[in-house]
N, C-alpha and C positions, 0 to 999 in steps of 0.2 A: 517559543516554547519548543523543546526536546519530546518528541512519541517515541516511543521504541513498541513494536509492535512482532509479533511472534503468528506466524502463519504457519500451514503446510502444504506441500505440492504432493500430489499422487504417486507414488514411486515409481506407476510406468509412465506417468510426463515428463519428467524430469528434466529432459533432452527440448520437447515442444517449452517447457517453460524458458526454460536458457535461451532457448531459440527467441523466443517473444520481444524476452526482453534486450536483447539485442539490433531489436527495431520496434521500439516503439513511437509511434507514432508525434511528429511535432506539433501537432494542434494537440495533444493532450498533456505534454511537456508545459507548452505553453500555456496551457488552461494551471496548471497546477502551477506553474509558476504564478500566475495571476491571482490565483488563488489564495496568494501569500505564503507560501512553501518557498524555501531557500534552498534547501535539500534533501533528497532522500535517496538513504543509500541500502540496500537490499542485501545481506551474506546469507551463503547457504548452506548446509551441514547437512549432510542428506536429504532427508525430506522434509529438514527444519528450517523455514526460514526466519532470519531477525533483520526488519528493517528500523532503522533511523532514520527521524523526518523531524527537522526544523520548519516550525511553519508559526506566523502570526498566530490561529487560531484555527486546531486542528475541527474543531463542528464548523467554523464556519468555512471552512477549504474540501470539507465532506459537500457541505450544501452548496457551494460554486459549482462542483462536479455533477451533482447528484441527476441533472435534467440533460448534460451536453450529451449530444449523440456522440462524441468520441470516446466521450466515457462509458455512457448505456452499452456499444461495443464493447470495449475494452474488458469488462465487468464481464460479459459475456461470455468472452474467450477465457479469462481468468478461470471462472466457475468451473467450467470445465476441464480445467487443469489442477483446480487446489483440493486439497478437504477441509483446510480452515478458509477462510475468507477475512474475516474481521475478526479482534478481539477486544471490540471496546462495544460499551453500552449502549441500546437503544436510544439512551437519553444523550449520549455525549459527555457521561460523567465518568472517571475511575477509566480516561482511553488508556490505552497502549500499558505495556506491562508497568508492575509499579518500582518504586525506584529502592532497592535495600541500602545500597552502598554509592557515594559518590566521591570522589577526591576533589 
């Protein structure tokens, strides 16, 4: 399955987000790959971010994550950097933006 998912980073992070994600971490690479994710790719537009993630099953790649301390980290540092964080439902239904047009 295809998520597309819409965040935002703080306008004076900007720099510390870039920064991040140009080292993150390979135990949580690998957790997410493990997780059943194939891909995910992040662009940025100001303070807009739009990532794309191929994954098996995006709740059940949320719940692999959800307990690992690289992630409970990661999460950590993130929050601190964004003002959105997630845009999908508590329930895991209706995730990531929804789809208008496809070719």
């Amino acid at each position: 399955m295809r998520i597309a998912l819409h965040t935002k980073v703080r306008a004076d992070r900007i720099d510390e987000y870039d920064a991040a994600h140009r080292e993150v971490p390979e135990e949580l690479t690998a957790a997410i790959r493990s997780g059943g994710a194939t891909s995910w790719t992040i662009w940025r537009s100001g303070t807009d971010l739009f990532h794309l993630l191929e994954c098996e099953d995006y709740a059940a790649l949320l719940a692999s994550l959800e307990t690992l301390p690289v992630n409970i980290a990661w999460q950590a540092r993130m929050a601190g950097l964004l003002d959105v964080v997630h845009d999908y439902s508590a329930q895991g239904t209706e995730a990531g933006l929804p789809v208008v047009w496809e070719l």
